[in-house]
MARBA-3410 file (N, C-alpha, C, O; in Angstrom, 1 decimal):
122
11.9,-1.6,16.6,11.2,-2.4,15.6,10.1,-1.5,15.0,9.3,-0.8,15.4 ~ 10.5,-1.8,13.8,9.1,-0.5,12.9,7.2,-1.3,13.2,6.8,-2.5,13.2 ~ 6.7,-0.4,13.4,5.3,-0.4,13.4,4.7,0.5,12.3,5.0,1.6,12.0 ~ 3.8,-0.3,11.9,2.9,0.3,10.7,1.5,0.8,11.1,1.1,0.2,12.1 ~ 0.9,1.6,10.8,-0.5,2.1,11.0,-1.0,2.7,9.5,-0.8,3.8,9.2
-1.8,1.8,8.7,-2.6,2.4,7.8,-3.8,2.8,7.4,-4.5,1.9,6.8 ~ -4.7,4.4,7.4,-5.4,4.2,7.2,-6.2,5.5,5.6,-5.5,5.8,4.6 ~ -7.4,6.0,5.7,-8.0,6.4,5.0,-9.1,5.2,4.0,-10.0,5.7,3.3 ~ -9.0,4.5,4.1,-10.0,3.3,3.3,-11.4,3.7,4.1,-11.5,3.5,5.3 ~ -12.5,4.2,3.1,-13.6,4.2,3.8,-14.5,3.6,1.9,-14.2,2.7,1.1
-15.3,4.3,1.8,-16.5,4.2,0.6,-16.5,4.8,0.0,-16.8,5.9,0.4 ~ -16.0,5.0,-1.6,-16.1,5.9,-2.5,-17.0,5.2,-4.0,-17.4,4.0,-4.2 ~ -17.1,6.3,-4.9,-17.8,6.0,-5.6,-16.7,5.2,-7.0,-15.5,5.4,-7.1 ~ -17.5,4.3,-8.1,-16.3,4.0,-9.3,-16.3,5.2,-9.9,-17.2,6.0,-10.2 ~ -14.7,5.3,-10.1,-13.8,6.4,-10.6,-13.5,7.6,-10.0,-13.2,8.7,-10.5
-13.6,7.2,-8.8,-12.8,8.2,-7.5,-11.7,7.9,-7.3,-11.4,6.7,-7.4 ~ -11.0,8.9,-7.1,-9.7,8.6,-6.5,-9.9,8.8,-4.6,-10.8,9.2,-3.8 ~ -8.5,8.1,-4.7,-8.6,8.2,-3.0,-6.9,7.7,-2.5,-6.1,7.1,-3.3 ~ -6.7,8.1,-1.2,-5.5,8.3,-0.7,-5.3,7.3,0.4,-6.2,7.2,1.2 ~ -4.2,6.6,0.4,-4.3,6.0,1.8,-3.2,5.8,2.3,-2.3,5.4,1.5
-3.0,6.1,3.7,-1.4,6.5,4.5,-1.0,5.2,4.9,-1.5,4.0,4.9 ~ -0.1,5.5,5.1,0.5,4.3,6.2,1.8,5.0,7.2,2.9,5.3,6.7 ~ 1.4,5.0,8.5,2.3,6.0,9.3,3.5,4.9,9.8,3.2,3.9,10.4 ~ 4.5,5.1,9.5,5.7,4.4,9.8,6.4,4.9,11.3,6.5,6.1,11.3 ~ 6.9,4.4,12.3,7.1,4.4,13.2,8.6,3.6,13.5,8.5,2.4,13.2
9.6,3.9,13.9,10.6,3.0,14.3,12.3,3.7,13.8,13.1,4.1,14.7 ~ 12.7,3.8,12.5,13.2,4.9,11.9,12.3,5.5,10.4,11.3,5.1,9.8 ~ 13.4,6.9,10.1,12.4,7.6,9.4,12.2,6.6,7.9,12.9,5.8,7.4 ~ 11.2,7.0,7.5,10.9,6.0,6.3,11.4,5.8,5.0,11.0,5.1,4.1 ~ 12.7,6.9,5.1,13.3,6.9,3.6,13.9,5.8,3.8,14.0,5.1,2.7
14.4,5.0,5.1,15.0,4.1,5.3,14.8,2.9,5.2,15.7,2.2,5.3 ~ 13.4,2.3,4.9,13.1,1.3,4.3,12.6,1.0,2.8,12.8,2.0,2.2 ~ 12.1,0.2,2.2,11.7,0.0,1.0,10.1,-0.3,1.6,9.9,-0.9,2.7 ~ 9.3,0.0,1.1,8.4,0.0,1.6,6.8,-0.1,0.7,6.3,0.6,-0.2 ~ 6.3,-1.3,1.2,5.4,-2.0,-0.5,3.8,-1.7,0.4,3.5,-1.3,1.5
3.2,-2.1,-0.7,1.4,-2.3,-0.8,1.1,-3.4,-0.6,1.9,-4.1,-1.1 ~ -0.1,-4.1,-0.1,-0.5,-5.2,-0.8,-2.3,-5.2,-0.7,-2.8,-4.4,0.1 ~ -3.2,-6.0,-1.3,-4.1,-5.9,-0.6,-4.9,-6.9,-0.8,-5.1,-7.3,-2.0 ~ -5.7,-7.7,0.2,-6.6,-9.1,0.6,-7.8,-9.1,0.4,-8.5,-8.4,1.1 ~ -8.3,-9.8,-0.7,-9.7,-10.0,0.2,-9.9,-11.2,0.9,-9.0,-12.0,1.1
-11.2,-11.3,1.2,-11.8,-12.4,2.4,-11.2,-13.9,1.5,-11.4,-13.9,0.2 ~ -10.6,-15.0,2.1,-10.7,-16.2,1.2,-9.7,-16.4,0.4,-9.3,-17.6,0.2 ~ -8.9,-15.2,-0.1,-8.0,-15.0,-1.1,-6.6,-14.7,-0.6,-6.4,-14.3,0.5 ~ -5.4,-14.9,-1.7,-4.2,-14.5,-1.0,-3.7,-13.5,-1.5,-3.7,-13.2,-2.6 ~ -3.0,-12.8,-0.3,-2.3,-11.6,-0.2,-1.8,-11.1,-1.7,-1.1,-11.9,-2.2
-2.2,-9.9,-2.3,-2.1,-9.7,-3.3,-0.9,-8.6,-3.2,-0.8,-8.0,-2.1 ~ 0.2,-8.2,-4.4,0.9,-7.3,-4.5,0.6,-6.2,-5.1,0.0,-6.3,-6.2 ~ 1.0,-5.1,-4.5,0.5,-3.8,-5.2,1.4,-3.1,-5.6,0.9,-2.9,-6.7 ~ 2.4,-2.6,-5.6,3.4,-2.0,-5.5,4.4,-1.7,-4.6,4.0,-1.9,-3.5 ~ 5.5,-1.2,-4.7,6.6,-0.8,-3.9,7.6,0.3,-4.3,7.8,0.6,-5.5
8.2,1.1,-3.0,8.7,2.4,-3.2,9.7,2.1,-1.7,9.5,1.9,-0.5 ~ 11.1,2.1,-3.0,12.0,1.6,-2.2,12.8,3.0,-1.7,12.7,4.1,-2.1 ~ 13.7,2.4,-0.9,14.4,3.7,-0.1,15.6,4.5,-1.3,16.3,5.5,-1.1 ~ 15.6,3.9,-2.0,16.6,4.9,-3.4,15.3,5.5,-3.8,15.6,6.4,-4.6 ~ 14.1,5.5,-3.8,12.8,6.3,-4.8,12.2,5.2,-5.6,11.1,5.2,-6.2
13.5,4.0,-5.7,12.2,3.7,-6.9,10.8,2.9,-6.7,10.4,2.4,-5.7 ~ 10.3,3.0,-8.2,8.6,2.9,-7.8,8.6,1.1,-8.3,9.7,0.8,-8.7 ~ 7.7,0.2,-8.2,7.0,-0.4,-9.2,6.2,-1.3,-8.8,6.3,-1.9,-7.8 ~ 5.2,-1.5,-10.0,3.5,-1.8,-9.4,3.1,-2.8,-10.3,3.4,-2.7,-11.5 ~ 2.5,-3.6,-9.7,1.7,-4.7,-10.1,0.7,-3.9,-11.5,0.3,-2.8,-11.5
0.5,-5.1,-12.6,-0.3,-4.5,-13.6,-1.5,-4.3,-13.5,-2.0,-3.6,-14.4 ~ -2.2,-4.8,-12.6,-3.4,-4.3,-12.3,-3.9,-3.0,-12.0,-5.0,-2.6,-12.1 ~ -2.8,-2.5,-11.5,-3.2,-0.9,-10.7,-2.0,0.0,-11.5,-2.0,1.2,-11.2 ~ -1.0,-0.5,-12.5,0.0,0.2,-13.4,-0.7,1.4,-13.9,-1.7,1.1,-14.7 ~ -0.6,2.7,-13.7,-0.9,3.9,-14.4,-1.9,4.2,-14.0,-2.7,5.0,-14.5
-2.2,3.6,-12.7,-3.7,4.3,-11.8,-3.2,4.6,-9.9,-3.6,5.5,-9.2 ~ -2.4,3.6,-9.7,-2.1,3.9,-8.6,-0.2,4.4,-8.3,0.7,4.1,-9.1 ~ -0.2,4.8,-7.4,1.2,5.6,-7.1,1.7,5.6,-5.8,1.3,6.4,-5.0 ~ 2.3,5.0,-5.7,3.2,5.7,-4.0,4.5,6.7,-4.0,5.1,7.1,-4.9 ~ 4.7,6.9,-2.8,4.8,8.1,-2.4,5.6,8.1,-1.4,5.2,7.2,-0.7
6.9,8.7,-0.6,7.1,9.0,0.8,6.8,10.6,1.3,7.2,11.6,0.8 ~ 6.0,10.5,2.3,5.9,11.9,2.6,7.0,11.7,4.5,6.5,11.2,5.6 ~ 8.6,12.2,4.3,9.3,12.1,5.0,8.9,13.1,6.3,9.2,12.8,7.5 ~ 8.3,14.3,6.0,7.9,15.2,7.2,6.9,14.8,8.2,6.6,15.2,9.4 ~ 6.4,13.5,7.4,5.1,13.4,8.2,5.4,11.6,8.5,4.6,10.9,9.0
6.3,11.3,8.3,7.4,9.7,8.2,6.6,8.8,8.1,6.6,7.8,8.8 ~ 5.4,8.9,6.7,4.5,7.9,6.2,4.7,7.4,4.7,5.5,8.0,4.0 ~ 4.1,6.4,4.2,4.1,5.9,2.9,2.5,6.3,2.5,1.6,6.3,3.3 ~ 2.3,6.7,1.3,1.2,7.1,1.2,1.0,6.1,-0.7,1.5,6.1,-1.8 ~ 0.1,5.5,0.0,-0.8,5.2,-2.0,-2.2,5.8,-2.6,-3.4,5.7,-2.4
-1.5,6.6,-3.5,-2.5,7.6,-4.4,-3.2,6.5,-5.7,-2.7,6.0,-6.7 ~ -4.4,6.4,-5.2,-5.4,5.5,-5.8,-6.4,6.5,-7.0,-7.0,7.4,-6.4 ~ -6.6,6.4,-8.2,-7.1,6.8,-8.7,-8.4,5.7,-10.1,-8.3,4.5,-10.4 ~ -9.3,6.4,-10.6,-9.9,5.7,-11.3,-10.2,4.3,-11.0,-10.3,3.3,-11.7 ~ -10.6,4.4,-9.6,-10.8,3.2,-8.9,-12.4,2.3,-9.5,-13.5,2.9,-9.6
-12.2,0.9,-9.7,-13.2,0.3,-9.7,-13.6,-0.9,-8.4,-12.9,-1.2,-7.5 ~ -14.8,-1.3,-8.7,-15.7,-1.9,-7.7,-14.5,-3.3,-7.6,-14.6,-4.0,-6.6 ~ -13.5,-3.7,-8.4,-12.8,-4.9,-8.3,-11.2,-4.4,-7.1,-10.4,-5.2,-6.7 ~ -11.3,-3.0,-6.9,-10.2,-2.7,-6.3,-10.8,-2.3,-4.8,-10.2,-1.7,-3.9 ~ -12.2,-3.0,-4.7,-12.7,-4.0,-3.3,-11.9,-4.6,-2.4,-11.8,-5.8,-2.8
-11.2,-4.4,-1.3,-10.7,-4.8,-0.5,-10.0,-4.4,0.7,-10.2,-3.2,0.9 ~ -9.2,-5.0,1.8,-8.8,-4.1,2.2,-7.0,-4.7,1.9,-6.5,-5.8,1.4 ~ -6.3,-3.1,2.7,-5.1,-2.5,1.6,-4.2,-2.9,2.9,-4.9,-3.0,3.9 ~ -2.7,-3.3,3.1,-2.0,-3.7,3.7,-0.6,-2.6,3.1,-0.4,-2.7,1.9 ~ 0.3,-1.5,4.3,1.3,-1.5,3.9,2.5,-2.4,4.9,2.5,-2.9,6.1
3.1,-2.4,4.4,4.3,-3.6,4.6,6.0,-3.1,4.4,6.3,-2.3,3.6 ~ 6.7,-3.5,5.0,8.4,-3.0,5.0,9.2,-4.6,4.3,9.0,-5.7,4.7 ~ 9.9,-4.3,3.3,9.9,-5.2,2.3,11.5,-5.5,3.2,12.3,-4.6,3.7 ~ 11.6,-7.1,3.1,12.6,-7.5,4.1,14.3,-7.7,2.7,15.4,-7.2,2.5 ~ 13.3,-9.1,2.1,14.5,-9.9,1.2,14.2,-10.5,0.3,13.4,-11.3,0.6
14.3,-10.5,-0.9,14.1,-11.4,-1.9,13.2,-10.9,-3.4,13.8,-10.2,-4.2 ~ 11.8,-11.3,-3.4,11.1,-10.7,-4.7,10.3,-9.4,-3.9,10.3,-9.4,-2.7 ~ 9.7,-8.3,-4.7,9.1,-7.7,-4.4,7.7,-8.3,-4.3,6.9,-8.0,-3.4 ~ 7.3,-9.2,-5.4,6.0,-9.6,-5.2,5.2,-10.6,-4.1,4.1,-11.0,-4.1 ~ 6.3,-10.8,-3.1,5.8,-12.0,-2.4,5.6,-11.6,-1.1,6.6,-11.1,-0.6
4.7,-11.8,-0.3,3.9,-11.4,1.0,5.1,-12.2,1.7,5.6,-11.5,2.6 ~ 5.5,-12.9,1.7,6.5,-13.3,2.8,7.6,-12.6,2.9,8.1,-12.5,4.0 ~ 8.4,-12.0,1.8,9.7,-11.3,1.7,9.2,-10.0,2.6,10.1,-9.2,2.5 ~ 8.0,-9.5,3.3,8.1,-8.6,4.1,8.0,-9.0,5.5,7.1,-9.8,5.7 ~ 8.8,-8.4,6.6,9.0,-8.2,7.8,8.3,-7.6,8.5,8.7,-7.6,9.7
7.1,-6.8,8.3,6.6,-6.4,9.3,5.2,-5.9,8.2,5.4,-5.7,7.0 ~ 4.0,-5.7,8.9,2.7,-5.3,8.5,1.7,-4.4,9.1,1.8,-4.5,10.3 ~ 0.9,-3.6,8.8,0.1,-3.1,9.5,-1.3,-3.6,9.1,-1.4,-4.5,8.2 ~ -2.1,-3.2,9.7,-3.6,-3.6,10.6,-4.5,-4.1,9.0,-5.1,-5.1,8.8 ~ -4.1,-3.0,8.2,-5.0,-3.1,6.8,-6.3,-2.1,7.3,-6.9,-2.0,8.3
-6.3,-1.5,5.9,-7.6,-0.4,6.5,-8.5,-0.7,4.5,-8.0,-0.8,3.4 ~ -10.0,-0.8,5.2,-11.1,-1.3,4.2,-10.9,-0.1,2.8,-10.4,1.0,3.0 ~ -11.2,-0.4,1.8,-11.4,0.2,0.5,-12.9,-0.3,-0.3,-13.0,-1.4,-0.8 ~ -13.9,0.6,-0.2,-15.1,-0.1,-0.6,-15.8,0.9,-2.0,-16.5,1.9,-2.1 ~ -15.2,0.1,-2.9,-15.7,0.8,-4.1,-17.0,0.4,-4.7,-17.4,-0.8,-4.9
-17.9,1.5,-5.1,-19.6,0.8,-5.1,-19.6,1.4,-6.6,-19.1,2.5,-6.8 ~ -20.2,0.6,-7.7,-20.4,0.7,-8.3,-21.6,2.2,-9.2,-21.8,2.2,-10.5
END
């Protein structure tokens, strides 16, 4: 059974970029499709993007042409490359193994990790 671990989410400033992993465990990670998502307190699970096991990419419009994923297969993680970040991309980040159905929907994924904080200060 795949287990997720993601982290790097700490404090950065608006219009930093920043990196955040998510270490895959179970088989290697070309083998799944493998999305983003990210919550705040109160609110529901939001979609970020996804990077499926053929390569391809695609991302919610909110983060379209600022954020990116990635497989780094040597190191058998999903990585999202966050850039031009603002104070509304406040939250914390969830990766996820995408099961069946839409990309955009928190339930079509099978499995989740812990979520690691993203604190953008203005």
């Amino acid at each position: 059974q795949v287990q997720l671990v993601e982290s790097g989410g700490r404090l950065v400033q608006a219009g930093d970029s920043l990196t955040l992993s998510c270490a895959v465990s179970g088989r290697a990670v070309s083998q799944y499709d493998m999305g983003w998502f990210r919550q705040a307190p109160g609110k529901e699970r939001e979609y970020v993007g996804i990077i499926t096991s053929s390569g391809n990419e695609d991302y919610a419009e909110a983060v379209k042409g600022r954020f990116t994923i990635s497989r780094d297969s040597a190191e058998n993680r999903v990585l999202l490359q966050m850039s031009s970040l603002t104070p509304t991309d406040t939250t914390t980040y969830y990766c996820a193994r995408f099961s069946l159905g839409q990309w955009g929907r928190a339930s079509n994924y099978g499995a989740w990790g812990q979520g690691t904080q993203v604190l953008v200060s203005s």
